[in-house]
C-alpha positions, 0 to 999 in steps of 0.5 A: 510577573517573570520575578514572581514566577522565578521565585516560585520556581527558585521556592520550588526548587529549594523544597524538593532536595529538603524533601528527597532527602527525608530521613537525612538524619535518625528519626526517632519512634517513641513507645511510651511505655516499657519494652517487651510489650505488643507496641514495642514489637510493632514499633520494633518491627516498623524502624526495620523496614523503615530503615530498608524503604526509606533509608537513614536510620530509625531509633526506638525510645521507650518512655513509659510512665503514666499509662502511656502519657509521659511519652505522649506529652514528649511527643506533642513537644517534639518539632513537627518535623517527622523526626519524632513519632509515636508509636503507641497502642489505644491507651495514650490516645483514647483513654488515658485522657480520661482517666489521668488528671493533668494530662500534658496534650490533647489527644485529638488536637495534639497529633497528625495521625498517620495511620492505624498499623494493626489492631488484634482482639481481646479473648476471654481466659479462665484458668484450665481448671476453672469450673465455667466451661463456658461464657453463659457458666461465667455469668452465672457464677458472677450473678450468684457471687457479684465482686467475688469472681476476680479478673486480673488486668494489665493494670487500671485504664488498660484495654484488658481491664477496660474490656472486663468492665464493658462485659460487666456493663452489658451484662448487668454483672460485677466482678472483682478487678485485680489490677497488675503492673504489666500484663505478664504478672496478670498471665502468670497469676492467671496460669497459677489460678491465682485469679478467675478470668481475665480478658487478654490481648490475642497475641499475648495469650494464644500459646498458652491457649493452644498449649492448653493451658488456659481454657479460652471462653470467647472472644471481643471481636465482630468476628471469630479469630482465624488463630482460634476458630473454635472460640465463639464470639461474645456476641454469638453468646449473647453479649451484645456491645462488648467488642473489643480491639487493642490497637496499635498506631503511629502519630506525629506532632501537629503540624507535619508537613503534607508531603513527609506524611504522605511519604511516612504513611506510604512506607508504614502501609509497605513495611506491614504488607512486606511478605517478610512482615505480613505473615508473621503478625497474622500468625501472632494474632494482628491483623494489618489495618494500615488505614489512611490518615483521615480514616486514622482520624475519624476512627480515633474520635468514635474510640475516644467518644466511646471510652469516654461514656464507659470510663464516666458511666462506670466510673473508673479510675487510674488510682 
C-alpha cells in the first residue's frame, strides 16, 4: 500500500509542473481561412490577450482553402496537446460537411470544443437606391420576378448565402445567387448596385449602414441589434424561421487533456470579457457568447443538424 501511495504521490507530482508550465512553447491558433476576415480578427484578438493571461506565445496560421476545411483537417492531425487550435467561424463546423465531398474529419467527433467566443447576426441590405424600401417590397418583387432579383454572397455554403437560401425556403420565394469569392467583391458590387440585396455579417456592413450608403431591410437575429435599433427583425415582418448568427469558436484536437481545457477555456471567457476587449467587439457588432465546452458542444450539434436539412431540402452545393 505505502508503494502505491508513493507513487501516485511521485505521479502526481510529475503532472502538476507539466501542467503549470502550459504554454511552455508557441501555441499555435489555426484560422482556416485568409486574413482580414471577421475569424482573423477574433483569432487575432485572442492570441494578444492569451499572450497576456497565460503567458508564452500565441502564433496565428491562416490556412484557407475549401471553405474553411483544409485548415479543419490540419487540425484534427495536430497532437491533442493544446498547442494547436482552431479558430474558426460556423463554416468548418457545421456546414462544410455537408456540402464538400471527401471532407478529412468529422466535424462532431473530431474536435474538443472549448468554447463559442462570439456570435453576430446576419442584416438584410439592399442597394441605397434600390426601389423595395422594405422587407414586405422585397418579397414582392422576388414573387412577381422569381430568380431575377440577385443576392450576392461570400461564396457558396457561406452563412450569407446560406441565410438567403433559409429566407427563400420560409418565404415560399427564389432568387438569384451570386456567388463571390470573399465577402468584400460581394459589398463592393452590393454598393456599386451591381447586385440587389445580400444578407451581410453585422460587423462587416454596419459602416456603410450608417453611412448610408446601403439601405438595411432587416435583421437575422431573435432580437433587434443595439447598433442598428431602428432595423426590425425578420421575424417582426413576418418571416418566421429565418434567424440567423455567424459565429465564431475556438477547438482542439480530440482528446485534450481536462485540465489544459479548462485553463484554455478560463483565459479565452477572461480575454473577451477584458474591458480593453469587451467594448470594442460590441461596438463592431459581436456579441460575447463565451459559453462553456459542454454548452459548445450541444449547440454545435442543434446547428450541424439544422444546416444539414436545409443544405439537402434545398439542395445546395459548394460547386
Amino acid at each position: 500500500m505505502k508503494k502505491i501511495l508513493l507513487g501516485a504521490v511521485l505521479a502526481l507530482a510529475a503532472a502538476a509542473p507539466a501542467f503549470a508550465a502550459y504554454p511552455d512553447k508557441p501555441v499555435t491558433l489555426v484560422v482556416p481561412f485568409p486574413p482580414g476576415g471577421s475569424t482573423d480578427a477574433i483569432a487575432r484578438v485572442l492570441s494578444q490577450k492569451l499572450q497576456e493571461k497565460l503567458g508564452g506565445s500565441f502564433i496565428i496560421d491562416n490556412k484557407p482553402g475549401a471553405t474553411g476545411t483544409i485548415g479543419a483537417a490540419f487540425v484534427k492531425r495536430a497532437p491533442a496537446d493544446g498547442y494547436t487550435l482552431l479558430v474558426s467561424s460556423l463554416g468548418p463546423f457545421v456546414i462544410a460537411p455537408h456540402l464538400i465531398k471527401g471532407v478529412q474529419y468529422e466535424a462532431l467527433k473530431d474536435f474538443d470544443p472549448i468554447t463559442v467566443a462570439v456570435q453576430a447576426p446576419n442584416v438584410l441590405v439592399v442597394p441605397v437606391n434600390s426601389p423595395n424600401k422594405t422587407v414586405a417590397e422585397l418579397l414582392a418583387s422576388l414573387k412577381r420576378d422569381p430568380r431575377k432579383v440577385s443576392f450576392a454572397s461570400s461564396g457558396n455554403g457561406s452563412s450569407d448565402h446560406l441565410s438567403a437560401e433559409l429566407f427563400w425556403q420560409q418565404t415560399g420565394t427564389e432568387g438569384l445567387h451570386v456567388p463571390y469569392k470573399g465577402g468584400g467583391p460581394a459589398i463592393n458590387d452590393l454598393l456599386g448596385g451591381q447586385v440587389d440585396a445580400a444578407f451581410v455579417n453585422i460587423n462587416s456592413i454596419i459602416q456603410h449602414i450608417k453611412a448610408g450608403k446601403v439601405r438595411a431591410l432587416g435583421i437575422s437575429s431573435q432580437q433587434r441589434s443595439p447598433l442598428l435599433p431602428e432595423v426590425a427583425t425578420l421575424d417582426e415582418q413576418g418571416v418566421k424561421g429565418a434567424e440567423v448568427q455567424s459565429w465564431q469558436a475556438v477547438a482542439a484536437p480530440k482528446g485534450l487533456p481536462a485540465d489544459v481545457r479548462a485553463r484554455l477555456h478560463g483565459a479565452i471567457v477572461a480575454a473577451l470579457n477584458d474591458p480593453d476587449v469587451k467594448p470594442k467587439l460590441l461596438a463592431q457588432g459581436f456579441e460575447i457568447v463565451a459559453n462553456t465546452p459542454e454548452q459548445f458542444g450541444k449547440f454545435q450539434a442543434v446547428e450541424y443538424g439544422r444546416w444539414k436539412q436545409l443544405i439537402e431540402t434545398r439542395k445546395i452545393t459548394a460547386d
